[in-house]
SELO-561991 format. One record per atom (N, C-alpha, C, CB): residue in one letter; z, y, x; atom name; residue number from 1. Coordinates in nm, 2 decimals, decimal comma, m for minus. Glycine has a CB too. Layout:
BEGIN
a	Z	Y	X	CA	NUM
...
END
This chain:
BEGIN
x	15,52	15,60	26,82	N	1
x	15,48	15,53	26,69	CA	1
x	15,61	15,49	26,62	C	1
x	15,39	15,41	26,72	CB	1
x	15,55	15,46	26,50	N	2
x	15,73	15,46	26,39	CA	2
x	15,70	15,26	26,33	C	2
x	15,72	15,65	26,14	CB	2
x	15,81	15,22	26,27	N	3
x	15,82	15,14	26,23	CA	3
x	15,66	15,11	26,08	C	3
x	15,98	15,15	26,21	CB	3
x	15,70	15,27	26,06	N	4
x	15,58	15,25	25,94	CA	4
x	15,45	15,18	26,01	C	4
x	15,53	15,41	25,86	CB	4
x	15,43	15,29	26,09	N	5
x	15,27	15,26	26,21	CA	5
x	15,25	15,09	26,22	C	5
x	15,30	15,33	26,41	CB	5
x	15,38	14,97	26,28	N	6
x	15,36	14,89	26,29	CA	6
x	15,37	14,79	26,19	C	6
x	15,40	14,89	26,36	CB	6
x	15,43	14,88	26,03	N	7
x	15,38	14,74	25,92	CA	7
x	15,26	14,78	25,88	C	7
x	15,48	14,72	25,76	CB	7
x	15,20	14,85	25,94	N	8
x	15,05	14,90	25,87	CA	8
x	14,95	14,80	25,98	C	8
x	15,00	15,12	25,89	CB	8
x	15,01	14,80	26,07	N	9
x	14,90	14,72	26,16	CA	9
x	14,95	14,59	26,11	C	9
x	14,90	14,74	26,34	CB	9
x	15,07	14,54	26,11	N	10
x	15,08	14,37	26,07	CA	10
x	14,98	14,36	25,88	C	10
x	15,33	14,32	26,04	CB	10
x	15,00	14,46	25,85	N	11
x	14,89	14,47	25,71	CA	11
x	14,81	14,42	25,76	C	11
x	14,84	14,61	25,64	CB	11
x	14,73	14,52	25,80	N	12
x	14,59	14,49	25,86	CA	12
x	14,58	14,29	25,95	C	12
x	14,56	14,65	26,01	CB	12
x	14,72	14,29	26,04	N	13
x	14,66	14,16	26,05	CA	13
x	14,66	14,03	25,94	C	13
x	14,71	14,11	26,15	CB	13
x	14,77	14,11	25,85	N	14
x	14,75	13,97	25,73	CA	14
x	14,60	13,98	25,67	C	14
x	14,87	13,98	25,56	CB	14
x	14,51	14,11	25,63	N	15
x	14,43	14,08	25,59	CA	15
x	14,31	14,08	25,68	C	15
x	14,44	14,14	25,49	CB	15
x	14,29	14,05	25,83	N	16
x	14,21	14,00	25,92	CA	16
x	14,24	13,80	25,91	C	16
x	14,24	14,09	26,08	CB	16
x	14,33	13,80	25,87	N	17
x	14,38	13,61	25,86	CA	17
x	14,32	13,57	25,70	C	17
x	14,60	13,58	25,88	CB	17
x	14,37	13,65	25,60	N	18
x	14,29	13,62	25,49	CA	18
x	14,09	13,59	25,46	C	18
x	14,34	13,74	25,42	CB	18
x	14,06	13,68	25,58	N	19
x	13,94	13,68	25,58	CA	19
x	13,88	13,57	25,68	C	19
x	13,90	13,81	25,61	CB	19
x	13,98	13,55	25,76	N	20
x	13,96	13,39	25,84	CA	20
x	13,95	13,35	25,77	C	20
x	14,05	13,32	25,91	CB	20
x	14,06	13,28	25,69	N	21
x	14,03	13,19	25,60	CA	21
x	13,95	13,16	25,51	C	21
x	14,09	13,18	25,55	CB	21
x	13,83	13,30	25,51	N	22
x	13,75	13,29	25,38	CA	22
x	13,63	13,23	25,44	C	22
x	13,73	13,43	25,28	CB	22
x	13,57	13,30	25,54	N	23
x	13,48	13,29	25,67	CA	23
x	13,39	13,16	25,66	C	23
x	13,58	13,28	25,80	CB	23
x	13,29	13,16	25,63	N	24
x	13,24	12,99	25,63	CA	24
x	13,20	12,98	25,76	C	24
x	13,09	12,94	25,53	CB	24
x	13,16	13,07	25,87	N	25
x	13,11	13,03	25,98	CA	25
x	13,22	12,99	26,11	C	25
x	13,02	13,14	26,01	CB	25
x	13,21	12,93	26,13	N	26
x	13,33	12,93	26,22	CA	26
x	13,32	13,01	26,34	C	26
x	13,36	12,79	26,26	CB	26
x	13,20	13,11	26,38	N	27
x	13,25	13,23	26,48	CA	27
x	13,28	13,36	26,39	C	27
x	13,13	13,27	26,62	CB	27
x	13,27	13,35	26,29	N	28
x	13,33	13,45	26,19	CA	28
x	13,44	13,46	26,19	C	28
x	13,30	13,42	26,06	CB	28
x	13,53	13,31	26,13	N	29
x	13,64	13,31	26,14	CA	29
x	13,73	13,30	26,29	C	29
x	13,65	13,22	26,05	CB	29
x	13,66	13,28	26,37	N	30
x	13,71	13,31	26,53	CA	30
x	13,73	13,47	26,55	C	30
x	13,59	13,23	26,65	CB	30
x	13,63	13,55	26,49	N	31
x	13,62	13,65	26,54	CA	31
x	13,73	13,76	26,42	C	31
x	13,46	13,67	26,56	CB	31
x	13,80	13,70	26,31	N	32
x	13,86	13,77	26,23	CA	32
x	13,97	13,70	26,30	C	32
x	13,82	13,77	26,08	CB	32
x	14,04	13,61	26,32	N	33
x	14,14	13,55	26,38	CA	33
x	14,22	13,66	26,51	C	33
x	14,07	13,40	26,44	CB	33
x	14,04	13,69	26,58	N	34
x	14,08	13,76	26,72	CA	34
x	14,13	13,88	26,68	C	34
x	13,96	13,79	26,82	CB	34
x	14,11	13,95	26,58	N	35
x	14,15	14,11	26,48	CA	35
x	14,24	14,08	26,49	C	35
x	14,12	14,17	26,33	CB	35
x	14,28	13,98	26,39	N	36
x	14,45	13,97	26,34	CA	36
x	14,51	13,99	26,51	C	36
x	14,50	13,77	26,24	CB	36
x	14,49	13,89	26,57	N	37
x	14,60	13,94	26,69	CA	37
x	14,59	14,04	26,75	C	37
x	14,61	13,87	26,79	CB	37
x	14,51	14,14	26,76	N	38
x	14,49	14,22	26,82	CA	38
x	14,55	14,32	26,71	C	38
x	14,36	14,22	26,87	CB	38
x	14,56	14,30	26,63	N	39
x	14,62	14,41	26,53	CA	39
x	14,78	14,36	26,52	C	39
x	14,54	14,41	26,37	CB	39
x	14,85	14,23	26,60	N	40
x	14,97	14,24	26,58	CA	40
x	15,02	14,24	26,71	C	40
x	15,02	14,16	26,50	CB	40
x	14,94	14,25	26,79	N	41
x	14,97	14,35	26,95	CA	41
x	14,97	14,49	26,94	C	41
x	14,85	14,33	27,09	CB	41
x	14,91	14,52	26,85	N	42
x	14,98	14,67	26,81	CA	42
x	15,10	14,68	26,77	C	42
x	14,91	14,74	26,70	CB	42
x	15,09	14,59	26,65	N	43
x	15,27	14,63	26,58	CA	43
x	15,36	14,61	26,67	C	43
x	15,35	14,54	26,45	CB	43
x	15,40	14,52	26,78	N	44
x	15,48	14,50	26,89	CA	44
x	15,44	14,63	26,94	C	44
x	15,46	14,39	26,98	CB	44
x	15,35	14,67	26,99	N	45
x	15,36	14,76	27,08	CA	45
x	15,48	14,88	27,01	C	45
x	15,19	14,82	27,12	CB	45
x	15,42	14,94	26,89	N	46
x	15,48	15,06	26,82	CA	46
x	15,61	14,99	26,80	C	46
x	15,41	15,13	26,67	CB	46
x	15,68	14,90	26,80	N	47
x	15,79	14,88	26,75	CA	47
x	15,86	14,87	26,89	C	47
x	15,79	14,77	26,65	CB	47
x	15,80	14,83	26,98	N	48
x	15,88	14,82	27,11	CA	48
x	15,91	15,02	27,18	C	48
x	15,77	14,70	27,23	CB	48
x	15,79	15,03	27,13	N	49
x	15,79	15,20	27,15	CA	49
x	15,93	15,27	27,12	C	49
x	15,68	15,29	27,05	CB	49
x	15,92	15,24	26,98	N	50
x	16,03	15,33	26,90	CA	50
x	16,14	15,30	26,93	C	50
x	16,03	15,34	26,76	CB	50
x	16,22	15,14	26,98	N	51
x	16,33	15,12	27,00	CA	51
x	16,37	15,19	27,14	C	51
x	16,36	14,99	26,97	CB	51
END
């Protein structure tokens, strides 16, 4: 995986945290919270790959 691969996933987690924040239910926003990290345990991953 390339550096690109992992600003595409930190994308994705800024806009899984934006949607936290929008979230009125609070397991909504628990469960968009859980994306975001899980989408920036990707970008580590690909970035630790490539170096």
């Amino acid at each position: 995986m390339s550096e690109e691969q992992a600003d595409r996933y930190r994308t994705e987690a800024e806009k899984c945290r934006r949607l936290a924040e929008r979230a009125i239910k609070q397991p909504d926003r628990e469960a968009w919270l859980r994306l975001a990290a899980d989408w920036l345990k990707l970008a580590e991953g690909a970035s630790v790959r490539k170096g």
